[in-house]
C-alpha positions, 0 to 999 in steps of 0.5 A: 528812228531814222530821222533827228527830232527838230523843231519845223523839219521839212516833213511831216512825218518827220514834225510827227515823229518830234511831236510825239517824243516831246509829249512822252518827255513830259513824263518819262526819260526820251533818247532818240537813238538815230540810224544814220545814213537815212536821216540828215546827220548835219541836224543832230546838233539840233535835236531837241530831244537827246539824241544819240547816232547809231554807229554803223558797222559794215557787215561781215557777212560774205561779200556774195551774200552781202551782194544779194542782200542789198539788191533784195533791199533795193527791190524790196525796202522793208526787208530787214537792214542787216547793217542796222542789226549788226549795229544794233549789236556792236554799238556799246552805247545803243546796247546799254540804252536799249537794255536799259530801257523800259519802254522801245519805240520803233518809228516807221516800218523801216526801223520796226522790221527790228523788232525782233532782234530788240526782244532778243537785247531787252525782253522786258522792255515794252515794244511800241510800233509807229507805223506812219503808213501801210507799205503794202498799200502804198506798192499796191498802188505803185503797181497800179499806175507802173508804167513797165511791166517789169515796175509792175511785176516788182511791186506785186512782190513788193506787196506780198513781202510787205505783207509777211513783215508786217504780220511779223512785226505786228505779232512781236509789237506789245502796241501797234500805233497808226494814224487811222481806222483804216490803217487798223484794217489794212493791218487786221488790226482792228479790234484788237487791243494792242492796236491804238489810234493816234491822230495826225497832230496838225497846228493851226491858229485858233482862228485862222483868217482869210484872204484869198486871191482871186484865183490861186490854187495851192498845192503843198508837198516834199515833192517826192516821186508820188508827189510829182505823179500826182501833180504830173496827173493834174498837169495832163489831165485836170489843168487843160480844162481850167484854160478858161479861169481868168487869171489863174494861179498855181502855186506850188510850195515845198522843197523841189529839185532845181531842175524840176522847179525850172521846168514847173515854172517854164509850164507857168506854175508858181513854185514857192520852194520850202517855206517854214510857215505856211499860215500866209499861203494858206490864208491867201489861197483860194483853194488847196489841190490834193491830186495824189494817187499812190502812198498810204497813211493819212495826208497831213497837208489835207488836213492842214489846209482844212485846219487853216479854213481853206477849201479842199479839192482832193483824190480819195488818196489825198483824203483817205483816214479822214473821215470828215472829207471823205465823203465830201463832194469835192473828192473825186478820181475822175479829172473832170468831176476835180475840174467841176470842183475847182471851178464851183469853189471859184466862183462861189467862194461865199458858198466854198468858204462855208463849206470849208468852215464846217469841215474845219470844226468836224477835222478839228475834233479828230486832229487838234493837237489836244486830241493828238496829245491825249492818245499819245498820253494813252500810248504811254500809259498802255506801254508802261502797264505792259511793262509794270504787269510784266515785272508784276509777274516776274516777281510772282512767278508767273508766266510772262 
């Protein structure tokens, strides 16, 4: 994968990816073998799985083609890093670990577009995709809110290349993990076997309390693009009708460019930056602001805040692969009806807590760490019966 497996990272994929490779350590032998150049080199000492770092060969590719090659990568992102396979290739110690595996786990759509050239280095090993999210959705979505025809036109094409890698590394994958039902039928995965469900793991108290402030909205995020369009939205669209909320607060948490957290906090947001715990803002909140509306995958800060018993104001972006908050009356697209649902949680919070509370028991049955734990178990399983039928018909003569 392209990220190191750390304790508390600033993502959550990232925490995802890591919870993953420790529950599959407590039965099997794990190397994480990292891509550098994506990920934060600097963390490699701090792996808490054994992690080796790919050493990357420049291409002897001709430099016209080369070119060509990584402006269609620019364009289009998950088209195939030919550096990565010629890496993949050259690198004597990820040769030897790849060959001598027997199951391989490619995380995120960007790792998993080499699939194929892993058949090739190890046929017998089984072939585990984690799809974190559906890239087509997500610039399917980057169409819809472009601002310039040309962004449109690009993420149209984006689309339909999404599409085609994502049929060809479903095909060669022996197991396909995403984290939602919906995920499975954006991938027309769904109802065949070698799809498997695994939820989005979220820690949180057992009994988390609560303290709310009298008016403090929470938005937490890495504030990235999509990130930053979603809040750009609430900024233009769904704040100018809370004008009136006495002593309103806004706070914003999460790693953010110095000049963006200047400007935020010019416009009178609260914005906190990264913080490595968050059980104290949620338990101070009175409610969390999910305003996305580009991305794919399962929102893990959605379900975060209902696990901590926050109340949840969200797009259907921010709430989608969750079943329980999907269809709750506090998700909505339109900035008014988001308004509304800001305003009905402050001045009931009695009302709005309870709510919240209920939603906390349905999310946890689906996303406690225990659930989590127990498909990620079936994962592996899965994985080494592929694995075990294989040797099974090797052995016998049997087509394999």
């Amino acid at each position: 994968m392209h990220v190191v497996p750390v304790l508390h990272a600033g993502n959550a994929g990232q925490n995802f990816a890591t919870a993953q490779l420790r529950r599959w350590a407590r039965d099997a032998d794990v190397t994480c073998l990292v891509i550098p150049g994506r990920s934060l080199t600097s963390e490699l000492g701090k792996a808490i799985i054994p992690s080796v770092a790919l050493n990357r060969v420049p291409r002897r590719a001709p430099r016209l083609a080369s070119r060509v090659w990584w402006r269609l990568r620019a364009w289009f992102p998950t088209l195939r890093d030919l550096e990565v396979s010629d890496s993949l290739r050259a690198d004597g110690r990820a040769r030897a670990l790849i060959e001598s595996a027997n199951v391989i786990v490619l995380q995120w759509q960007h790792t998993a577009d080499q699939v194929g050239l892993l058949k090739r280095l190890n046929g017998h090993a089984a072939r585990v995709i984690v799809l974190h999210d559906v890239m087509s959705q997500s610039h399917r979505r980057y169409a819809r809110h472009a601002t310039s025809r040309k962004q449109r036109v690009r993420h149209h094409v984006a689309v339909w290349v999404s599409r085609i890698v994502e049929r060809r590394i479903c095909r060669i994958a022996d197991v396909v993990v995403v984290l939602s039902e919906k995920d499975a039928r954006l991938l027309s995965l769904e109802g065949r076997l070698k799809a498997m469900v695994v939820p989005a793991p979220v820690r949180a108290p057992s009994n988390p309390s609560r303290r709310p402030a009298r008016s403090r909205l929470l938005l937490v995020s890495s504030w990235r693009y999509e990130n930053v369009h979603g809040l750009e939205w609430f900024d233009e669209h769904v704040r100018p009708l809370l004008v009136d909320v006495p002593d309103l607060e806004i706070r914003l948490v999460g790693s953010m460019a110095d000049g963006l957290a200047q400007q935020l906090s010019a416009k009178g947001y609260d914005v906190r930056g990264f913080v490595e715990d968050l059980s104290a803002e949620y338990e101070q909140a009175s409610l969390a602001v999910v305003p996305l509306w580009i991305g794919a995958g399962v929102k893990f800060k959605t379900i975060e805040a209902a696990l901590h018993r926050v109340p949840v104001v969200s797009t259907t972006v921010g709430a989608e692969g969750i079943p329980a908050l999907e269809s709750n009356s506090w998700v909505t697209d339109d900035a008014e009806v988001f308004a509304k649902a800001i305003r009905e949680n402050l001045s009931d919070p009695s009302v709005s807590q309870r709510r919240a509370d209920t939603l906390r028991e349905a999310i946890l049955r689906e996303h406690s760490s225990d659930a989590a734990g127990l498909a990620l178990d079936a994962v592996l399983t899965r994985a080494t019966g592929i694995v075990h039928d294989s040797r099974s018909r090797r052995r016998s003569g049997g087509p394999h």
